[in-house]
Backbone as JSON Lines, residues from 0, in Angstrom:
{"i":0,"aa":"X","n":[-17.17,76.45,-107.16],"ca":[-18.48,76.76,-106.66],"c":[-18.4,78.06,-105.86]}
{"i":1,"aa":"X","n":[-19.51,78.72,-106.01],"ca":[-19.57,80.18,-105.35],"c":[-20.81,80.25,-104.62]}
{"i":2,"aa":"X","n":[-20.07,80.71,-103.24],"ca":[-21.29,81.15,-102.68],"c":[-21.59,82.23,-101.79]}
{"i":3,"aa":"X","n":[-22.48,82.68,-101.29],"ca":[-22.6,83.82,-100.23],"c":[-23.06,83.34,-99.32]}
{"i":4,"aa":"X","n":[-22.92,84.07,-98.16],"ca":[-23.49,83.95,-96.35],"c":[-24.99,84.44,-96.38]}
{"i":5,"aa":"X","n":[-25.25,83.71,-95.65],"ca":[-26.86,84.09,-95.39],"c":[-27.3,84.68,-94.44]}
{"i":6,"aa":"X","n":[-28.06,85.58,-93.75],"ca":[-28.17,85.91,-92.12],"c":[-28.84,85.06,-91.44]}
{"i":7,"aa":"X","n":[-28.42,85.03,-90.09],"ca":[-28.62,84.09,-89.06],"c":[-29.1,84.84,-87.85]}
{"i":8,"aa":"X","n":[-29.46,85.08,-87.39],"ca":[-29.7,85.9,-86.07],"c":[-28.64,87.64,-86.36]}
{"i":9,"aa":"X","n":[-27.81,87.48,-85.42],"ca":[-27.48,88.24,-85.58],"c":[-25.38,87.7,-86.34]}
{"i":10,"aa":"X","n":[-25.57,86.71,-87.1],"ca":[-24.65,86.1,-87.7],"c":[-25.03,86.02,-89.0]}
{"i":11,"aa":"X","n":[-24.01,85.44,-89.94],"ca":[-24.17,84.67,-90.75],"c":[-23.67,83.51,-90.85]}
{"i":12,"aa":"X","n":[-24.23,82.5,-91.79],"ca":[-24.25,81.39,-92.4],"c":[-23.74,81.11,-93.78]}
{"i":13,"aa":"X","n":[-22.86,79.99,-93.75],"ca":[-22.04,79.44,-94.72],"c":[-23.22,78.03,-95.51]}
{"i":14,"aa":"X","n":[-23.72,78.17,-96.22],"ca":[-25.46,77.18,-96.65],"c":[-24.27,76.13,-97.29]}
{"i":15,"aa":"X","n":[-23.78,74.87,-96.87],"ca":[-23.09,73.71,-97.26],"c":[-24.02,72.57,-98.35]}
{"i":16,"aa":"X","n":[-24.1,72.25,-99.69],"ca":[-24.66,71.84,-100.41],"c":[-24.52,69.98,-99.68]}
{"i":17,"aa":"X","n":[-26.06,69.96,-99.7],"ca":[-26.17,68.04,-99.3],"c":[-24.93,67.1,-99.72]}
{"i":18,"aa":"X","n":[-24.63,67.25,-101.2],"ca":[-23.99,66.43,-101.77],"c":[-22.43,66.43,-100.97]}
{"i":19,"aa":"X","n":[-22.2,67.53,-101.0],"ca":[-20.27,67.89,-99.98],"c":[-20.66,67.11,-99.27]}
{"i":20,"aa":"X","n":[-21.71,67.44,-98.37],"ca":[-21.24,67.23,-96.76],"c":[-21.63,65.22,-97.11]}
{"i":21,"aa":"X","n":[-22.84,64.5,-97.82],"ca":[-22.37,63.42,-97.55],"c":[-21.43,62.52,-98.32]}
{"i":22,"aa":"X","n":[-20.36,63.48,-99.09],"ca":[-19.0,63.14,-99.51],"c":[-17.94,62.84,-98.46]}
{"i":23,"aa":"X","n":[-18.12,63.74,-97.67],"ca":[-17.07,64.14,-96.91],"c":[-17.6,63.22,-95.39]}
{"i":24,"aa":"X","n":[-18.86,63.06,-95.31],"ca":[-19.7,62.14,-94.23],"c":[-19.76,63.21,-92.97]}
{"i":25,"aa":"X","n":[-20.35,64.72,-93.71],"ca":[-20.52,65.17,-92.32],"c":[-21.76,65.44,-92.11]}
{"i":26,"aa":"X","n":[-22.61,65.02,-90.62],"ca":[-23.96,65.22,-90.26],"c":[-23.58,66.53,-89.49]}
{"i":27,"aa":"X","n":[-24.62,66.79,-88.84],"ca":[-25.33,67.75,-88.06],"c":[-24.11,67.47,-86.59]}
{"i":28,"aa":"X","n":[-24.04,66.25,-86.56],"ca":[-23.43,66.18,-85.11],"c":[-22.16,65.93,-85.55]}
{"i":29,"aa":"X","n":[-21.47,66.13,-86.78],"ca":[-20.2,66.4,-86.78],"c":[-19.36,67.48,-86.41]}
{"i":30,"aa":"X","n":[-18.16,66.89,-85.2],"ca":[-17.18,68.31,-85.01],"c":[-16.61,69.07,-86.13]}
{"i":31,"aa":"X","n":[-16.84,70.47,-86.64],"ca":[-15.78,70.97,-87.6],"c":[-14.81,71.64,-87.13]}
{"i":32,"aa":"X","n":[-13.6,71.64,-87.7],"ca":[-12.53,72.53,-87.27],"c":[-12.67,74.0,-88.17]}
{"i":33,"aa":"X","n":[-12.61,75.19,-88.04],"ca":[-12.61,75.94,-88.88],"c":[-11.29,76.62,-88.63]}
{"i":34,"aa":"X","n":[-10.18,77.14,-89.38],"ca":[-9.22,77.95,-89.43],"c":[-8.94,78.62,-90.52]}
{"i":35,"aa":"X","n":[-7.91,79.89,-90.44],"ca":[-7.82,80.6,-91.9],"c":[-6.57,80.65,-91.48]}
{"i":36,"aa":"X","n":[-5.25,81.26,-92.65],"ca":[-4.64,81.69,-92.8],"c":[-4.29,83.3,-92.96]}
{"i":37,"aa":"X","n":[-5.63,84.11,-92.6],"ca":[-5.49,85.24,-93.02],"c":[-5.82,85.57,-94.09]}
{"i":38,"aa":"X","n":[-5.78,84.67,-95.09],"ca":[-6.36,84.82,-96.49],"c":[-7.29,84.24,-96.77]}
{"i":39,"aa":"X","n":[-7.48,82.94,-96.47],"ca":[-8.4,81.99,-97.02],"c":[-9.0,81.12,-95.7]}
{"i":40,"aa":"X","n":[-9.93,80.78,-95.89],"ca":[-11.04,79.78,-94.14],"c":[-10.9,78.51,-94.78]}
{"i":41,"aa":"X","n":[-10.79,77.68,-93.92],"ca":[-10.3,76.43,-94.28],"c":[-11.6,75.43,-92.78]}
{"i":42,"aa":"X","n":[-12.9,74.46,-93.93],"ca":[-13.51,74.13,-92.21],"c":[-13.69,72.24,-92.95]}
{"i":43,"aa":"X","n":[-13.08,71.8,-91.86],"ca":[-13.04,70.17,-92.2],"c":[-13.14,69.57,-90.71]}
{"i":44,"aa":"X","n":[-14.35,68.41,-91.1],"ca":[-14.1,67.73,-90.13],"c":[-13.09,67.48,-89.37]}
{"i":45,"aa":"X","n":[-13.27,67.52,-87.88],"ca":[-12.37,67.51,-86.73],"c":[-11.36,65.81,-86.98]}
{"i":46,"aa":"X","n":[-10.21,65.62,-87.38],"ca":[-9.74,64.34,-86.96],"c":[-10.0,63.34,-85.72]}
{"i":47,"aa":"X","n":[-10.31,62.4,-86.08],"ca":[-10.82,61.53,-85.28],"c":[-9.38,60.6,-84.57]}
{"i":48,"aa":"X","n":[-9.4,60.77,-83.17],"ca":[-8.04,60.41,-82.48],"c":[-7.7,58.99,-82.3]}
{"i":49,"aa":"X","n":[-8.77,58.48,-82.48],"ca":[-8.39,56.98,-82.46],"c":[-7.71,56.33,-83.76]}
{"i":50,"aa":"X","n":[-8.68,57.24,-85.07],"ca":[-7.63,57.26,-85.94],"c":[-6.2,56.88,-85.78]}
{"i":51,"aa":"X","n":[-5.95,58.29,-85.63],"ca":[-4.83,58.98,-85.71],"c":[-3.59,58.07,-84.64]}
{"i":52,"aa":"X","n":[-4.11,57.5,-83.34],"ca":[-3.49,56.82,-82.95],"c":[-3.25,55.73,-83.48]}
{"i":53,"aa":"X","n":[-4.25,54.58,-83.77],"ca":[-3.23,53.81,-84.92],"c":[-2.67,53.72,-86.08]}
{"i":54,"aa":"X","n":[-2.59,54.96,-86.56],"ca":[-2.17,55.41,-88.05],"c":[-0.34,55.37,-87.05]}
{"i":55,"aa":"X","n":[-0.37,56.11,-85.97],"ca":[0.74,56.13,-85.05],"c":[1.75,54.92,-84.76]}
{"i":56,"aa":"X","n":[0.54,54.26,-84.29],"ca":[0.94,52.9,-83.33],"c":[1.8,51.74,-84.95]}
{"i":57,"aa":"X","n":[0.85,51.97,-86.17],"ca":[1.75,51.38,-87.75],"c":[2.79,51.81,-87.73]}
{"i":58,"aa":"X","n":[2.78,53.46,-87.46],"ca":[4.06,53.76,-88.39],"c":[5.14,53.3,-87.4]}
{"i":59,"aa":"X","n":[5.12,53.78,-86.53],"ca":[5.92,52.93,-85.41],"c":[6.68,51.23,-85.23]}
{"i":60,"aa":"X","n":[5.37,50.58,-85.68],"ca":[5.79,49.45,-85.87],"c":[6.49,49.07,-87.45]}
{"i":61,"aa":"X","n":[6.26,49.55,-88.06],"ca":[6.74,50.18,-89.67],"c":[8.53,50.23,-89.44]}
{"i":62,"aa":"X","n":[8.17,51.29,-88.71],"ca":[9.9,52.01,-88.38],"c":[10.85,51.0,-87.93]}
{"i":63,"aa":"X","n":[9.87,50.46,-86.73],"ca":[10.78,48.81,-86.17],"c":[11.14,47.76,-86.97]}
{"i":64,"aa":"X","n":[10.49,47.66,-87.66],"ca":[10.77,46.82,-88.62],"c":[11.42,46.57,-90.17]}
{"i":65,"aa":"X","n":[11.28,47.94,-90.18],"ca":[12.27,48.3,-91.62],"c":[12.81,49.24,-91.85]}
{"i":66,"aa":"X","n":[13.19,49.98,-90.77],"ca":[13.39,51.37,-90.77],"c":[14.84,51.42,-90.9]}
{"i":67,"aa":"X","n":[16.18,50.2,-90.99],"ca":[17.18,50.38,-91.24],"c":[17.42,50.2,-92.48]}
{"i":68,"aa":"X","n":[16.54,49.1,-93.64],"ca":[16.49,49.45,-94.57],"c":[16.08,50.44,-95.4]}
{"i":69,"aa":"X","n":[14.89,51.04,-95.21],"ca":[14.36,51.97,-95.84],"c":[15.09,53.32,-95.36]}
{"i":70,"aa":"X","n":[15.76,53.45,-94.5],"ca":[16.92,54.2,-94.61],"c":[17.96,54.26,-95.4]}
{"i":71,"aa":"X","n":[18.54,52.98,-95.89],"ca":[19.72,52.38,-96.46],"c":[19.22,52.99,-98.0]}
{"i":72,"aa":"X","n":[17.71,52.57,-98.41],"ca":[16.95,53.28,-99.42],"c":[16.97,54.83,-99.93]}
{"i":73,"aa":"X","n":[16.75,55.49,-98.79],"ca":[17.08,56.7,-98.62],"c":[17.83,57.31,-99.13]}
{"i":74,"aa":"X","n":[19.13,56.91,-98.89],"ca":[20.16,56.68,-98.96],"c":[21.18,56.65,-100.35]}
C-alpha cells in the first residue's frame, strides 16, 4: 500500500486506513510508538506493561520448572 502525507497545520499527516487501525485495535486514544532506523519509520502501538509483566512473571516460572531439562534439550 502507498501513500502520501497530507498537510496539517503547519505539519503533516500520515491518513491510517479504518481497516489497519481496527486490525491492529488502535483508537484515537491509543499510545503509538514511532521510531526509524534511518531508513525506514516504524509506528506501533505502545506495549502494554502489564502485558509484558506476565509474559515475564511465565517465563520465569517456565525456567523454574524446566529449565534444567530444556537445557539438557539444548544440548
Amino acid at each position: 500500500m502507498v501513500k502520501t502525507l497530507t498537510k496539517h497545520g503547519n505539519s503533516y499527516a500520515l491518513i491510517i486506513d479504518r481497516a489497519i487501525l481496527e486490525l491492529l485495535k488502535i483508537t484515537p486514544e491509543t499510545p503509538l510508538e514511532v521510531s526509524t532506523d534511518g531508513k525506514m519509520l516504524t509506528i506501533a502501538p505502545v506495549a502494554d506493561p502489564k502485558r509484558r509483566a506476565r509474559f515475564d512473571a511465565a517465563l520465569a516460572k517456565t525456567n523454574r520448572r524446566y529449565g534444567r531439562a530444556l537445557k539438557k534439550l539444548a544440548e
